[in-house]
N, C-alpha and C positions, 0 to 999 in steps of 0.2 A: 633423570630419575624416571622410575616409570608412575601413572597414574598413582595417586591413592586409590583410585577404584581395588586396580590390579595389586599393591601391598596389603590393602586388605581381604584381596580374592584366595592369597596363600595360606594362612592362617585357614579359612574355612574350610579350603579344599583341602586343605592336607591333614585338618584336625578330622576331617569327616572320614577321610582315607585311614589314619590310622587308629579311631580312638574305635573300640569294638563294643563301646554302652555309651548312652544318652552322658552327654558330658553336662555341668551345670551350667547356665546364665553367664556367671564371672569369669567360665574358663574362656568362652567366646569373645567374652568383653575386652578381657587382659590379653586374649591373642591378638586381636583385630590393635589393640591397643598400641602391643607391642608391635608388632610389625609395621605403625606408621609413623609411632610416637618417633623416631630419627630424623624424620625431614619438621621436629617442631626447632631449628636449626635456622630455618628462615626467617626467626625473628630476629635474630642477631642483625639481619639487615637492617633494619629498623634504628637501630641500637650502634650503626656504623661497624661493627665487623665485617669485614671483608672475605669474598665469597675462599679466598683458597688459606685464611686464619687458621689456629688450631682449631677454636668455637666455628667456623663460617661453615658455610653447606656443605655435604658433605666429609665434614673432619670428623672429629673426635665421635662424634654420635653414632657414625656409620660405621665405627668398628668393632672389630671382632670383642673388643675389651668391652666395650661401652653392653656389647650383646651379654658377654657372659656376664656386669652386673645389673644389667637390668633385669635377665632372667632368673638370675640367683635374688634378685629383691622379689621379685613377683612368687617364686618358690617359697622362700621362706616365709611371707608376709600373708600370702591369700593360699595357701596350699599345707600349711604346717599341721591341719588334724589330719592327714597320711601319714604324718610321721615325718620329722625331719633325716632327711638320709635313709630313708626306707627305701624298696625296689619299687615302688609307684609312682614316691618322692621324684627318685633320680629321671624315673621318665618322664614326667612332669616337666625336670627341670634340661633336661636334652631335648622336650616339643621347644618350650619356652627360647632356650638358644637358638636352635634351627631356628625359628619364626623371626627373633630378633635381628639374627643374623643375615637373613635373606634381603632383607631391608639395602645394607650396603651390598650386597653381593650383585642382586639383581641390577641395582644402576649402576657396579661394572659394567654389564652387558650393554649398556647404553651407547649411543653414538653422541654426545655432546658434553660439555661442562670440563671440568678441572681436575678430572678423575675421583676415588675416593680413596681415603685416609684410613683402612682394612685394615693398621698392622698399629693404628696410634695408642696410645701415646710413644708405643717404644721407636717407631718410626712412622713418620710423619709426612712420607712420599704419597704421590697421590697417586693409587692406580687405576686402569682399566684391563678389560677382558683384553686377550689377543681378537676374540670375535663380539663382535657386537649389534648383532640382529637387531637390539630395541631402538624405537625414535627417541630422544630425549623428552619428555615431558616440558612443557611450559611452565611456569612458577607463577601459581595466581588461581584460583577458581576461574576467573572469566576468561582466563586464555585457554580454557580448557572446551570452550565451546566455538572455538576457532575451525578452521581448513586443519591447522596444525596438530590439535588436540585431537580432532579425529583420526589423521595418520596416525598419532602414538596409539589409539585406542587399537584401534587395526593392528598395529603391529603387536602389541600385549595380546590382543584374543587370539593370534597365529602362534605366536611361538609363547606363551604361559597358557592363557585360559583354558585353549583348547586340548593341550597334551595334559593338563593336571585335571580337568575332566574326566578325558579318558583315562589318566591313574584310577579318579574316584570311583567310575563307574567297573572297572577292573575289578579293587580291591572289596567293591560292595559283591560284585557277583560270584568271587572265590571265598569271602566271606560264607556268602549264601549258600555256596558249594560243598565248605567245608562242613557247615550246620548241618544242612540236610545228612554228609557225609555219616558226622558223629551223632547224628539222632537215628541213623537206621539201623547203626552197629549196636547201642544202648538199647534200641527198640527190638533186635535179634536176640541179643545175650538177656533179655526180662523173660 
């Protein structure tokens, strides 16, 4: 899996990249939420679940299923004065997915573990990417300040941090592009 740093770096990067006004407090919260809330999955260890179980690391939580009901809980519960099933709504609730969803997607890309569980409940095979750039993450806050946890850290700022940066910084300056664009034309036609 990759860092929590990095599940929580996707939500902000990508909310900042596509949201075009100041979003509120709880959409940041419920992103960030969402996209780490799948690996709270580790507790099952505790509790004797076994890592490749339906419940164990990576199953049931890291899928595509589990993404569309957590994002349709978070839509309808903390987003419902847009209107349920509105055109804001629905965007709302397709950030909400992506975000959820990236969660298992990204630790496909990963090089360790038992794969992930992407298609459960209806199938319950475990996959990985054909390519897999990232280090596996450590399991634990203190093995994150390992030799090991720094190679994952490196490997997340190369191939995530750095290319959804350069998204964000992309989409803010065609942004800025486009504004300038439509205030000169507004400002011609007065």
């Amino acid at each position: 899996m990759p860092t929590p740093f990095t599940h929580a770096f996707i939500p902000i990067a990508l909310g900042k990249t596509v949201a075009d006004k100041k979003m509120p407090l709880r959409f940041w919260v419920l992103s960030v939420l969402c996209s780490v809330l799948p690996d709270a999955d580790v507790i099952g260890f505790r509790f004797g679940i076994a890592y490749g179980d339906f419940w164990g690391h990576r199953g049931f939580s890291h899928s595509l299923f589990f993404a569309f009901i957590l994002s349709s809980a978070v839509a309808v519960l903390a987003f419902r004065k847009m209107g349920l099933f509105s055109k804001k709504w629905w965007l709302i609730w397709v950030f909400f997915f992506g975000i959820s969803a990236s969660h298992g997607v990204l630790d496909a890309f990963t090089d360790g573990g038992l794969g992930i569980a992407l298609l459960s409940p209806f199938d319950t095979t475990r996959y990985f990417s054909p390519w897999r750039p990232l280090r596996v993450s450590p399991i634990g806050i203190r093995a994150l300040f390992t030799s090991w946890g720094k190679a994952v850290l490196v490997s997340e700022i190369i191939w995530i941090w750095l290319p959804l940066t350069a998204a964000l910084i992309i989409a803010k300056v065609c942004r800025k592009m486009r504004t300038r664009a439509n205030g000169g034309l507004r400002g011609g036609e007065e």
